[in-house]
C-alpha positions as a LaTeX table, in Angstrom:
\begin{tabular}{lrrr}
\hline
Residue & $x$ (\AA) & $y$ (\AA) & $z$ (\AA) \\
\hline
Unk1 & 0.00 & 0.00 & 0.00 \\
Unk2 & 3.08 & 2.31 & 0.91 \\
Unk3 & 4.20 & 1.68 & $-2.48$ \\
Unk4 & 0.63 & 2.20 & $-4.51$ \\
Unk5 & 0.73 & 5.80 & $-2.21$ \\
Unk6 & 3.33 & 6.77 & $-3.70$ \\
Unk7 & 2.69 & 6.51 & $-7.21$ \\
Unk8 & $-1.13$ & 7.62 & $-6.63$ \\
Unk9 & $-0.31$ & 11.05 & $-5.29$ \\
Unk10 & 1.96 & 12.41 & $-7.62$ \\
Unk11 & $-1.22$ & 11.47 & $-10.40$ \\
Unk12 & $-3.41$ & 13.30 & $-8.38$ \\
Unk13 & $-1.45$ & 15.97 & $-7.99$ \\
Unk14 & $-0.78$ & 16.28 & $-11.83$ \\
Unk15 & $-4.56$ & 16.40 & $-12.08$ \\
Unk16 & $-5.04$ & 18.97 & $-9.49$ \\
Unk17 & $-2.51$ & 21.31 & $-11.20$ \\
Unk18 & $-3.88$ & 20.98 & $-14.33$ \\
Unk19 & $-6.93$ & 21.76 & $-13.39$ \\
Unk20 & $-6.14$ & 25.11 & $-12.31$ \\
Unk21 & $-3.93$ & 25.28 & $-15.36$ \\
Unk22 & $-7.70$ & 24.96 & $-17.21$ \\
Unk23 & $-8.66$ & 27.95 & $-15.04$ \\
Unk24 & $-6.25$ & 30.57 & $-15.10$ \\
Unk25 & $-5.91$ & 32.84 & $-18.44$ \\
Unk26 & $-2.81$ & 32.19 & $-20.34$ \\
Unk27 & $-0.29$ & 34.43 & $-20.46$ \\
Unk28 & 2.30 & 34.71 & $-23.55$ \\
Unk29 & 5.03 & 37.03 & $-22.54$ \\
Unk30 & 2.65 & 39.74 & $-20.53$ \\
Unk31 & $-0.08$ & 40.01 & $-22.58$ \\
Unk32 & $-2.97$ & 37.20 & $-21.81$ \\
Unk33 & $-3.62$ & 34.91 & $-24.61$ \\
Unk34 & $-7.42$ & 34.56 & $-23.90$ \\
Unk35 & $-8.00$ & 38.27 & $-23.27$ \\
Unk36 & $-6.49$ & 38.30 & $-27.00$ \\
Unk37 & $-9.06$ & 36.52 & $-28.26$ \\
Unk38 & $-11.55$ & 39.87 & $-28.01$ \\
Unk39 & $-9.32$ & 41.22 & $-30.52$ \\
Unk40 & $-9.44$ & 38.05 & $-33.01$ \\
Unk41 & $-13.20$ & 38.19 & $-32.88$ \\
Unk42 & $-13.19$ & 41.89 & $-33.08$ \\
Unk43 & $-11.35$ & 41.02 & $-36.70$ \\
Unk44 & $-13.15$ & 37.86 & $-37.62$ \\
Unk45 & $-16.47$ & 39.69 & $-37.28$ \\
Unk46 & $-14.75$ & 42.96 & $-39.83$ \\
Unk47 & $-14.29$ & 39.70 & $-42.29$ \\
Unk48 & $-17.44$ & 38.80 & $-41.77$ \\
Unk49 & $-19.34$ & 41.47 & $-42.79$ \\
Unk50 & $-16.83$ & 42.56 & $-45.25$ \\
Unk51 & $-15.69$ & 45.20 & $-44.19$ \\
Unk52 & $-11.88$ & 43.78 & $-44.91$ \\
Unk53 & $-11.40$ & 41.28 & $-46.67$ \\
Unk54 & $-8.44$ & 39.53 & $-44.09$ \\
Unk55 & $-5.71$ & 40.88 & $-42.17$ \\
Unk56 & $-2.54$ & 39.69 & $-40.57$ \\
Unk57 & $-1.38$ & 40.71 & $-37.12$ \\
Unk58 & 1.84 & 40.49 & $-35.31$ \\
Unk59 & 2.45 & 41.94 & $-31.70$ \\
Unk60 & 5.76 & 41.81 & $-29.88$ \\
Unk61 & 5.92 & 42.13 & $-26.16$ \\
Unk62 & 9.13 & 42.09 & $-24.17$ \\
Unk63 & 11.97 & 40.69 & $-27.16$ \\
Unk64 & 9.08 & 37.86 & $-27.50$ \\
Unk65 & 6.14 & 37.07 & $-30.08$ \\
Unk66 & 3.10 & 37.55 & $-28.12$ \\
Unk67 & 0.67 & 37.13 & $-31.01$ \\
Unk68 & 0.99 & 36.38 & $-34.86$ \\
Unk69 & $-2.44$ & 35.96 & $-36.90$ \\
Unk70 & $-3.38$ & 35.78 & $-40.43$ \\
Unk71 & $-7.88$ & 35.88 & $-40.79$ \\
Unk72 & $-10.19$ & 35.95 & $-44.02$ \\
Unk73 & $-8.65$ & 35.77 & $-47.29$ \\
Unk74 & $-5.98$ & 37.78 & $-49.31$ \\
Unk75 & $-8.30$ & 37.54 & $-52.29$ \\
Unk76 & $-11.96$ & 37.51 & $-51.09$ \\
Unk77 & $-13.05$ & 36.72 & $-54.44$ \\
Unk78 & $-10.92$ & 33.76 & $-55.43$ \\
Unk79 & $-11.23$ & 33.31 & $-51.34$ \\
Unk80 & $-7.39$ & 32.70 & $-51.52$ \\
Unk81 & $-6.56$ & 32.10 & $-47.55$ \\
Unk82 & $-4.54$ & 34.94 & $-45.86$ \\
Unk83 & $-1.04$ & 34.10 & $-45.02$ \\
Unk84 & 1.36 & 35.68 & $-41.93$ \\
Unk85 & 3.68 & 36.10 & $-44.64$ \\
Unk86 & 1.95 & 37.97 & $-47.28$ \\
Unk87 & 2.93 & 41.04 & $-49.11$ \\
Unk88 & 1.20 & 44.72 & $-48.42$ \\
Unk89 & 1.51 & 47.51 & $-50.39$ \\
Unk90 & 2.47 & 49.67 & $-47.07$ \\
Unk91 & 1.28 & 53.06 & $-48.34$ \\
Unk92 & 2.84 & 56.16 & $-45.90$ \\
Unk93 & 4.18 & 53.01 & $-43.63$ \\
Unk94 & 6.81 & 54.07 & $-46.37$ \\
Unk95 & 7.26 & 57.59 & $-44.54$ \\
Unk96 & 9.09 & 56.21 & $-41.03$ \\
Unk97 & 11.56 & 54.36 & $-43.33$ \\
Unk98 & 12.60 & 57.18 & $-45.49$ \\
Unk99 & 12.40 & 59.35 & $-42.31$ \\
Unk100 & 15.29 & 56.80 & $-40.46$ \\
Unk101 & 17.02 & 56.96 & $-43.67$ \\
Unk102 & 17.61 & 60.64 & $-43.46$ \\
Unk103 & 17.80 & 60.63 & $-40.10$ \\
Unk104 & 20.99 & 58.32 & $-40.49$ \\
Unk105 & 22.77 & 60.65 & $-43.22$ \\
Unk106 & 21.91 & 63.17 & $-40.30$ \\
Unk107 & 24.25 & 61.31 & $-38.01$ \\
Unk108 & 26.82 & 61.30 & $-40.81$ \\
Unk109 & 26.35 & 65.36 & $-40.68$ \\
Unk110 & 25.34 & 65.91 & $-44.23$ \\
Unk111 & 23.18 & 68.23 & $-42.71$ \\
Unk112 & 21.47 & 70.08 & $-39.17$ \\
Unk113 & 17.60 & 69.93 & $-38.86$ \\
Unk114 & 17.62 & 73.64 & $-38.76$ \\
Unk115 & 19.26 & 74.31 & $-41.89$ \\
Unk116 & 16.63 & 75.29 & $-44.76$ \\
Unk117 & 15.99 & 73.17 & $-47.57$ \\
Unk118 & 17.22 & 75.72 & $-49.90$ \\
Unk119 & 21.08 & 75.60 & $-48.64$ \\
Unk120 & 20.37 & 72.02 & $-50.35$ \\
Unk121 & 17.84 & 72.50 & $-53.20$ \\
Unk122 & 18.06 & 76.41 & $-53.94$ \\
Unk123 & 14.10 & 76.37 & $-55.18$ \\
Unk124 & 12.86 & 76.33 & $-51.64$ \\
Unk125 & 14.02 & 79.82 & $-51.02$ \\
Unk126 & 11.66 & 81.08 & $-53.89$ \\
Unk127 & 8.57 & 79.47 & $-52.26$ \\
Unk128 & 5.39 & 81.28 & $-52.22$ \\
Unk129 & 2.27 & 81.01 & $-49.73$ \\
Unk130 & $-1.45$ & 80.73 & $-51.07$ \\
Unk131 & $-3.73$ & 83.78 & $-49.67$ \\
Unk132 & $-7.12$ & 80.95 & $-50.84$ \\
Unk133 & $-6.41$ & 77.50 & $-51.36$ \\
Unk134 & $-9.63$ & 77.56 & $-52.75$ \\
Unk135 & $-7.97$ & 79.62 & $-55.35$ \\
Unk136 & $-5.97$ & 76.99 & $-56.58$ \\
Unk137 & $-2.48$ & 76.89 & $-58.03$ \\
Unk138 & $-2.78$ & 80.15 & $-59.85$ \\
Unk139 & $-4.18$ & 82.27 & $-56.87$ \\
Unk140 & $-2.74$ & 85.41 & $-55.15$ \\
Unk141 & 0.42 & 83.92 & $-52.90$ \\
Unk142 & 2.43 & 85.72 & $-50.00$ \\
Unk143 & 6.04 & 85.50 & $-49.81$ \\
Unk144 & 7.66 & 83.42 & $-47.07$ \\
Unk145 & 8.12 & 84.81 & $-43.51$ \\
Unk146 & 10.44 & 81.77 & $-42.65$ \\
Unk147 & 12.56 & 79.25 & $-44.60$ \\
Unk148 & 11.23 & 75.32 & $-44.74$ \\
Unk149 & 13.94 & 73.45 & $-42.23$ \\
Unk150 & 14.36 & 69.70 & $-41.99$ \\
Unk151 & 12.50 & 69.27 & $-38.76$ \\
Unk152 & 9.88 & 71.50 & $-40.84$ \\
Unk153 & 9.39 & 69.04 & $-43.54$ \\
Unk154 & 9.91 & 65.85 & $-41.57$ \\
Unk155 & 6.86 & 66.76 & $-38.79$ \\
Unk156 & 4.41 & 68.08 & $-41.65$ \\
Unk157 & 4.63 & 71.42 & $-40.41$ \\
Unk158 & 6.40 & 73.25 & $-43.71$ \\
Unk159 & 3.18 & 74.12 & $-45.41$ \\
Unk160 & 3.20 & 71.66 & $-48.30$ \\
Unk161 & 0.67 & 69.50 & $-49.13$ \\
Unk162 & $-0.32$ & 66.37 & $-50.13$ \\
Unk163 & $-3.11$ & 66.94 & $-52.77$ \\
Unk164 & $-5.79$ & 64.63 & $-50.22$ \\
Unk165 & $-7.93$ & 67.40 & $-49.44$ \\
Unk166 & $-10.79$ & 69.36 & $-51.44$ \\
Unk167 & $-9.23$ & 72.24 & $-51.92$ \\
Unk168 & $-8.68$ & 73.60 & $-55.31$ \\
Unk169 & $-5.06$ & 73.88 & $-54.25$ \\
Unk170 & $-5.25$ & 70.11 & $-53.46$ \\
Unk171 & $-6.50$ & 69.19 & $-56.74$ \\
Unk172 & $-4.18$ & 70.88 & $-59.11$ \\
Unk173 & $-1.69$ & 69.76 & $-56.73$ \\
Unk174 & $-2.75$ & 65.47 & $-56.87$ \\
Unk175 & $-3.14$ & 66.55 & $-60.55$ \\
Unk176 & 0.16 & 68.41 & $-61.67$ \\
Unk177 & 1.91 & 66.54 & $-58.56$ \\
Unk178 & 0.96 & 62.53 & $-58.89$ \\
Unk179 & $-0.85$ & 62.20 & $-62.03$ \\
Unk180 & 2.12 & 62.75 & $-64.54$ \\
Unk181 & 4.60 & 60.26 & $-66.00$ \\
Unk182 & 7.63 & 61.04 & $-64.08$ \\
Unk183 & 10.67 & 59.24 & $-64.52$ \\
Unk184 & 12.67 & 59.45 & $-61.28$ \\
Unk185 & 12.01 & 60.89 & $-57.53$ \\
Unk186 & 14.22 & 63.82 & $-58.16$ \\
Unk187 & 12.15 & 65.22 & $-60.76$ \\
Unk188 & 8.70 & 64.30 & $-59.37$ \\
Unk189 & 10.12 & 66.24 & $-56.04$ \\
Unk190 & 11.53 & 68.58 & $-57.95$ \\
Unk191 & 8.12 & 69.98 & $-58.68$ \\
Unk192 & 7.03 & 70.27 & $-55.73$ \\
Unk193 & 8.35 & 74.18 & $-55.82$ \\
Unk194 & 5.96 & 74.57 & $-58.56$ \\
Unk195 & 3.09 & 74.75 & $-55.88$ \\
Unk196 & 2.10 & 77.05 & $-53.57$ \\
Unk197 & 2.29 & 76.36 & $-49.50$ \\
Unk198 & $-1.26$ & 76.36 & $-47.93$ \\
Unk199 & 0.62 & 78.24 & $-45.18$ \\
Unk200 & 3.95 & 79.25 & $-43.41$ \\
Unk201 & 6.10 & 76.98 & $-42.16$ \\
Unk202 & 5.29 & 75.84 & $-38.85$ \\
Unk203 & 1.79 & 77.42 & $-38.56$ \\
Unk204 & 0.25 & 74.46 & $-39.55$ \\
Unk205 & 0.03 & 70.50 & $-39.30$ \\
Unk206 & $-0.96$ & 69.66 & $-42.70$ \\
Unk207 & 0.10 & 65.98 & $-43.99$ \\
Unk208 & 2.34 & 66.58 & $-47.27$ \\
Unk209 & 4.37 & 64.99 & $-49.66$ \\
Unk210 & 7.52 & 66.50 & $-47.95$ \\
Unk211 & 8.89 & 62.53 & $-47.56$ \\
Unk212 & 9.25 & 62.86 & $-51.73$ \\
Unk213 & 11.92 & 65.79 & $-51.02$ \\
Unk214 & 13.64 & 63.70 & $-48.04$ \\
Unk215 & 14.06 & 61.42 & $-50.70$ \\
Unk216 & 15.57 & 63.69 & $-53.08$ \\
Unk217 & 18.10 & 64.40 & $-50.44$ \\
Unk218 & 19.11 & 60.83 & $-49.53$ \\
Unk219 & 20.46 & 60.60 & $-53.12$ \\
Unk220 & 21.75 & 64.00 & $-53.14$ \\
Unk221 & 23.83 & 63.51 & $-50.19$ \\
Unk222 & 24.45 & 59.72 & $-50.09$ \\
Unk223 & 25.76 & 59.49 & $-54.05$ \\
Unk224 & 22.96 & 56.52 & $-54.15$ \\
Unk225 & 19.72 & 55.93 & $-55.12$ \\
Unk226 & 16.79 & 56.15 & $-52.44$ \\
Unk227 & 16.42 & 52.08 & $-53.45$ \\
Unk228 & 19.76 & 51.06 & $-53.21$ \\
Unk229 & 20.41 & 52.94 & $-49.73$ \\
Unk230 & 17.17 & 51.55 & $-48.13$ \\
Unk231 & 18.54 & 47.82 & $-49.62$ \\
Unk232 & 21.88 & 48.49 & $-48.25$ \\
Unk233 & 21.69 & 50.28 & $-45.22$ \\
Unk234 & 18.14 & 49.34 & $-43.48$ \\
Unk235 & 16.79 & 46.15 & $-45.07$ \\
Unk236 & 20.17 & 43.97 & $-45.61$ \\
Unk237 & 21.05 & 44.63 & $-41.73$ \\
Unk238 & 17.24 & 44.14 & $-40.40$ \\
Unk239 & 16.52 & 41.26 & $-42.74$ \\
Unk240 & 13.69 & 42.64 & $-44.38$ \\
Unk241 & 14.21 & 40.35 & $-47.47$ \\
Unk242 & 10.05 & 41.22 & $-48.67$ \\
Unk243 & 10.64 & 45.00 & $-48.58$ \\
Unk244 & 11.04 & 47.00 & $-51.59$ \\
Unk245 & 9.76 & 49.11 & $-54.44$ \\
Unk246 & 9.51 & 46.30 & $-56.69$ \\
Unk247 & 8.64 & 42.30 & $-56.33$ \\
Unk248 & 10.09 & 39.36 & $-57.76$ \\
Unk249 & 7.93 & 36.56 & $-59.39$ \\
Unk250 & 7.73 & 34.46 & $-56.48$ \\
Unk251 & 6.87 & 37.61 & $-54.42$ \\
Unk252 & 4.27 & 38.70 & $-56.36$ \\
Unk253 & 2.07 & 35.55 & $-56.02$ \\
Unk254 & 1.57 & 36.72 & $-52.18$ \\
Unk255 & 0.54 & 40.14 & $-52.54$ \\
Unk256 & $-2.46$ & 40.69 & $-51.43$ \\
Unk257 & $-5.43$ & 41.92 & $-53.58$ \\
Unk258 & $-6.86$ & 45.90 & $-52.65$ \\
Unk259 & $-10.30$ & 45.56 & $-51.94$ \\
Unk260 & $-13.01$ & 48.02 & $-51.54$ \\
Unk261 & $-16.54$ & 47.96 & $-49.87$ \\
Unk262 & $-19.02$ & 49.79 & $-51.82$ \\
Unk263 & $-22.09$ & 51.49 & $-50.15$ \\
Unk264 & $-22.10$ & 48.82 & $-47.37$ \\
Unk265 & $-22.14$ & 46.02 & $-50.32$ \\
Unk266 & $-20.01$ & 42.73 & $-50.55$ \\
Unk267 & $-16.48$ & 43.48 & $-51.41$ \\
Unk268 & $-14.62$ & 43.93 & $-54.88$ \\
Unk269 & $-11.11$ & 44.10 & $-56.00$ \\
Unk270 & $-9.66$ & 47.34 & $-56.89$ \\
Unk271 & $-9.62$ & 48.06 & $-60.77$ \\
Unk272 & $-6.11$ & 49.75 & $-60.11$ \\
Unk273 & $-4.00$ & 47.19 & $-58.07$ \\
Unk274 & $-0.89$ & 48.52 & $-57.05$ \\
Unk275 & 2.25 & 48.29 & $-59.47$ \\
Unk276 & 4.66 & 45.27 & $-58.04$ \\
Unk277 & 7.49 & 45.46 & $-60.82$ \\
Unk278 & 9.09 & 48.08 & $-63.31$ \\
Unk279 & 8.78 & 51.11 & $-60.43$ \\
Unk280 & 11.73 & 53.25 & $-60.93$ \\
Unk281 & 10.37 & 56.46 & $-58.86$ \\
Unk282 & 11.84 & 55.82 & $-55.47$ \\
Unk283 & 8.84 & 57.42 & $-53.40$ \\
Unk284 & 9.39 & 58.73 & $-50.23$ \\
Unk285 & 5.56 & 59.02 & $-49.57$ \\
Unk286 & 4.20 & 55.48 & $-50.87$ \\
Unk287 & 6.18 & 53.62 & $-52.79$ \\
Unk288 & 6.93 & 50.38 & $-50.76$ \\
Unk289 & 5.74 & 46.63 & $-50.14$ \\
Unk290 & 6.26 & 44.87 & $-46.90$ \\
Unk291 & 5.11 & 41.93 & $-44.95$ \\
Unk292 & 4.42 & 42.05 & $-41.34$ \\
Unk293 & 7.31 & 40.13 & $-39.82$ \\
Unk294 & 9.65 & 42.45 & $-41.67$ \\
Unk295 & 8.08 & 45.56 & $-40.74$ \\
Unk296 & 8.32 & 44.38 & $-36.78$ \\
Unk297 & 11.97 & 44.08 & $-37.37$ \\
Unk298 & 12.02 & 47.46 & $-38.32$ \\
Unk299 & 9.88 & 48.30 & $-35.64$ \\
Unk300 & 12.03 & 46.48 & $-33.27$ \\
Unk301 & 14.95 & 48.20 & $-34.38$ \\
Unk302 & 13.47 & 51.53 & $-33.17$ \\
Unk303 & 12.59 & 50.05 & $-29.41$ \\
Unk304 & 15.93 & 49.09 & $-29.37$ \\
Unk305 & 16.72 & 52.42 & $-29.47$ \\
Unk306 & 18.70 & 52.37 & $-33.19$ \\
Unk307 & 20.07 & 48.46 & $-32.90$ \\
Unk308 & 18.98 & 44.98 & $-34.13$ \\
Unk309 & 20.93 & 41.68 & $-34.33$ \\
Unk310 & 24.00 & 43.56 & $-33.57$ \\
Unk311 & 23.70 & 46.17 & $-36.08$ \\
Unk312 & 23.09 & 49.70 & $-35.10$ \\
Unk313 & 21.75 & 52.18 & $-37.54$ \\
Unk314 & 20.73 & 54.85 & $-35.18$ \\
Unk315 & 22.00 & 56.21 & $-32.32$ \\
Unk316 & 19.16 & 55.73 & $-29.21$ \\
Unk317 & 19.51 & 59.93 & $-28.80$ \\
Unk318 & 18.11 & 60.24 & $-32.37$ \\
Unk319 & 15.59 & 58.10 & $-31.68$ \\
Unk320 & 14.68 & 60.31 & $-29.18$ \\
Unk321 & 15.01 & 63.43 & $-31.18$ \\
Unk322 & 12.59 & 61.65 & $-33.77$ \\
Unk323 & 10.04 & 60.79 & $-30.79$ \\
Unk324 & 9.86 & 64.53 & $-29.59$ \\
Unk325 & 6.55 & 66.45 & $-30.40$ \\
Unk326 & 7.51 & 69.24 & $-32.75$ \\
Unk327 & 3.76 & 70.07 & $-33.78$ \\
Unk328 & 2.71 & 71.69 & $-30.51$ \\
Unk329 & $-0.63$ & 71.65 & $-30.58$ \\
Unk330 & $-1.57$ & 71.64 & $-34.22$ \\
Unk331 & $-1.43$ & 68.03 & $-34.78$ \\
Unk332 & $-5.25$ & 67.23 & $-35.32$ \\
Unk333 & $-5.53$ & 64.30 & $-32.94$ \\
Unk334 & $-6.13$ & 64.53 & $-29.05$ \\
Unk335 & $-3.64$ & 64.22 & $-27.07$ \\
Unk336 & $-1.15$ & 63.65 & $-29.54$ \\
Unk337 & 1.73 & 65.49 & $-31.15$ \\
Unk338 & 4.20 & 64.73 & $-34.32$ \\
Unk339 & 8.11 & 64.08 & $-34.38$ \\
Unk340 & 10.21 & 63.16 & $-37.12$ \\
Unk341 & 8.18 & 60.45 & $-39.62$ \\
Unk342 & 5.55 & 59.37 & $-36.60$ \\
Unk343 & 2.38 & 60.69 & $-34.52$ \\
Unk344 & 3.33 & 60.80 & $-30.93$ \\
Unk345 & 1.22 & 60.25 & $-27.67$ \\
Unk346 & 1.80 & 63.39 & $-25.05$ \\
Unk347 & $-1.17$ & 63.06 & $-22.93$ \\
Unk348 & $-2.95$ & 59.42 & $-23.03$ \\
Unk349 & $-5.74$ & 60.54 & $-21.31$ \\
Unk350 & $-6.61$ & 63.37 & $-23.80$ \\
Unk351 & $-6.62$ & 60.96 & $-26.43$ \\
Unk352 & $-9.13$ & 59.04 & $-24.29$ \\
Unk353 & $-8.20$ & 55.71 & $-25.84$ \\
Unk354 & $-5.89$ & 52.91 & $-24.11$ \\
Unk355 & $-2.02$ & 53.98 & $-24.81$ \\
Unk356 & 1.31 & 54.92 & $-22.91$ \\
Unk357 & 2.44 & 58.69 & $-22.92$ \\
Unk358 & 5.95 & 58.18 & $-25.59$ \\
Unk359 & 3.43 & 56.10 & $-27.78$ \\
Unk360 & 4.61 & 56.69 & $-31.54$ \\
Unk361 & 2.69 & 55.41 & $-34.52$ \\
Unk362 & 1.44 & 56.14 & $-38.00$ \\
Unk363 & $-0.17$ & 54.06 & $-40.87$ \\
Unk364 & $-1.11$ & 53.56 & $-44.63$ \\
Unk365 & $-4.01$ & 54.30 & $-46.73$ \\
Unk366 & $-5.01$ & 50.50 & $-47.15$ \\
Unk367 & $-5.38$ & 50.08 & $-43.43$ \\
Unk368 & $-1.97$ & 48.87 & $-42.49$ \\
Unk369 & $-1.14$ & 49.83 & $-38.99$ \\
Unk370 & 1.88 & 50.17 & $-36.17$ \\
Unk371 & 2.29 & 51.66 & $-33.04$ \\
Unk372 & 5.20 & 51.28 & $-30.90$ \\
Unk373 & 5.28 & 51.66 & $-27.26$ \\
Unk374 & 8.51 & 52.06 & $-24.91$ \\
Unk375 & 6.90 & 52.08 & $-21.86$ \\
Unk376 & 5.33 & 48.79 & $-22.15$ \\
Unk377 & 8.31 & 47.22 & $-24.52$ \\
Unk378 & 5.49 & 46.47 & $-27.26$ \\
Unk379 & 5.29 & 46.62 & $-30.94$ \\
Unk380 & 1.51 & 45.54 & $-32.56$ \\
Unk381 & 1.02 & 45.73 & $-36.18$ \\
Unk382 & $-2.54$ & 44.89 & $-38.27$ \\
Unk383 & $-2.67$ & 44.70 & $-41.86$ \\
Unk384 & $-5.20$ & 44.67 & $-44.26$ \\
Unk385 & $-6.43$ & 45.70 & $-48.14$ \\
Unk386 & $-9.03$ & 47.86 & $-47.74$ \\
Unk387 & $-8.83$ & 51.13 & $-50.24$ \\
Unk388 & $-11.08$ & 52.98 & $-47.35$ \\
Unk389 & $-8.74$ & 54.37 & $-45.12$ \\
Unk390 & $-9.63$ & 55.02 & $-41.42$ \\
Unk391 & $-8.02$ & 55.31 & $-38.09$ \\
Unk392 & $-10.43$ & 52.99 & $-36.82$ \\
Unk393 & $-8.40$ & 49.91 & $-37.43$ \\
Unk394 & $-5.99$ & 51.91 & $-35.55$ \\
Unk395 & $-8.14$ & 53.03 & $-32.43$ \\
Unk396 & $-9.52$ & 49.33 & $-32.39$ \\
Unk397 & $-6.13$ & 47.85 & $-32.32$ \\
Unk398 & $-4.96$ & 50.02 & $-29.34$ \\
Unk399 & $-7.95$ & 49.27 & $-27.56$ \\
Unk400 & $-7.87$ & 45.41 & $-27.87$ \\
Unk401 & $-3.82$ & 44.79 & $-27.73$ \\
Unk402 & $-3.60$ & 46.93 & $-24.40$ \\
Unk403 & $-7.00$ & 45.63 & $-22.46$ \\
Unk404 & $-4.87$ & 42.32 & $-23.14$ \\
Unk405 & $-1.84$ & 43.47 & $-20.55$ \\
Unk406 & $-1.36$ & 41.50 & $-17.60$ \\
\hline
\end{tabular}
């Protein structure tokens, strides 16, 4: 009997312990892998009633993979099934990139943030301000009080613009701006003088395509092209071997398919799918394809204050110069100000959705999203295809990764 004792407990134990096991949330490094699950249904149920088509999600919490996720399909009409490692076309995701890329060239002191564009590319110091946007290109303009500096056109604050809005400045600006067969990035930025600012530097937030012109200046100063630095100098050293401006054969069969939701119908494809081969405008605004695992190394990069796998491209006190708020109050979210290529969080509880104060994010216009948070070591990133863009994927995404913290 001694001996059957001693065998029996041990069992029951085991049972006993894996019983509460049964009953206590799971935890994957700090974040609680059932309280999770609000944000997969949250996702399942946009799928559902097509309002995306799929999505994939990564979050990293701590150095660790806390969640990775691929719902719906990557091509809701041939209901091709969503992979973690599908290919988005990453929109202004592009923007942070081209902003560290600079920012590096910085470090090599090609340049201060406070110099004016024009000791660089003498057409900036010609610039003119429109009286009227409404006016349009050709309308009565204002000369310039102050010069466009680096921090100017890096935070959104120089006065350019990005030809989104209804303005009749906007609209000869998408027009004579995007909408013609340019060759290269230096003369599509090149044109940019040719516009009007919808105000003085620094008197407004107003999102632009300044990221074209910090383009224009990584080749200027570097002796390379925008492509060939980013290849070199970010995505060789972070491993980001499904990043680029253009897509082999074997990369292109995992792009995923724009969609778009018409008047609350099913989904459809996108006549005008994105271009995955023969780009040779190295766009500082739009221009590149990523999956989610590679972006997170990116991201990563940046938590790490400028390192990754033993490479530093940064150093951690320009991350910090990137992180500051250089908007004031103009930025047109609560709470929130803009640095250097992000949207930062300066007062969580003005925002009035779940965050850290140091919070620094931004997205693209097919709904892919990142945020990164110091405070709480944690990177989340959602992707999807949807031509619609909103910060609601955004807002949601905060909401549900943060509720999840244990």
């Amino acid at each position: 009997m001694k001996n059957v004792r001693f065998f029996l407990t041990p069992a029951l134990l085991f049972i006993h312990l894996a019983f509460l096991y049964a009953q206590t949330p799971k935890i994957n490094s700090g974040l609680s892998a059932d309280r999770l699950k609000y944000y997969e249904s949250f996702i399942k149920s946009e799928i559902e009633h097509q309002k995306i088509p799929g999505a994939v999600t990564l979050i990293m919490h701590n150095g660790m993979i806390a969640h990775k996720g691929a719902y719906g399909y990557s091509n809701s009409i041939t209901k091709t099934t969503m992979k973690t490692d599908d290919i988005f076309f990453i929109q202004s995701m592009t923007k942070p990139i081209i902003t560290v890329a600079l920012m590096m060239l910085y470090e090599e002191g090609y340049f201060l943030l406070t110099d004016p564009i024009s000791k660089y590319i003498p057409a900036f110091k010609d610039l003119k301000v429109s009286r009227d946007v409404n006016t349009g290109v050709d309308g009565a303009t204002d000369p310039l009080n102050t010069e466009i500096t680096f921090v100017h056109l890096l935070s959104h604050t120089s006065g350019l613009t990005h030809g989104l809005g209804q303005s009749q400045l906007d609209k000869d600006f998408m027009k004579g701006y995007f909408m013609k067969p340019w060759t290269d990035i230096k003369s599509r930025a090149s044109s940019i003088t040719n516009f009007p600012l919808v105000g003085q530097p620094g008197n407004q937030w107003n999102y632009s395509a300044a990221h074209d012109v910090a383009s224009m200046l990584i080749e200027q100063f570097s002796g390379m092209s925008t492509d060939e630095f980013l290849r070199e100098r970010i995505f060789k050293p972070l491993g980001m071997n499904d990043t680029g401006y253009n897509l082999t054969k074997a990369q292109q069969a995992r792009v995923v398919k724009v969609h778009s939701q018409v008047d609350n119908g099913p989904l459809i494809l996108m006549e005008q799918q994105p271009k995955v081969e023969g780009n040779t405008i190295w766009s500082g605004v739009n221009g590149l394809f990523s999956t989610a695992a590679d972006y997170m190394n990116f991201c990563q990069m940046l938590l790490n204050k400028g390192t990754f796998n033993g490479n530093q491209l940064l150093s951690r006190k320009t991350i910090d110069l990137m992180t500051y708020n250089y908007a004031g109050k103009l930025y047109n979210r609560p709470g929130e100000g803009f640095g250097l290529g992000f949207a930062v969080m300066m007062n969580a509880a003005e925002s009035k959705i779940l965050s850290s104060n140091g919070m620094y994010y931004w997205s693209g216009a097919y709904n892919t999203h990142f945020f990164i948070d110091p405070k709480e070591n944690l990177i989340s990133i959602f992707m999807t295809h949807e031509a619609h863009y909103t910060n609601y994927y955004h807002d949601k995404m905060r909401q549900l990764v943060y509720q999840a913290l244990y």
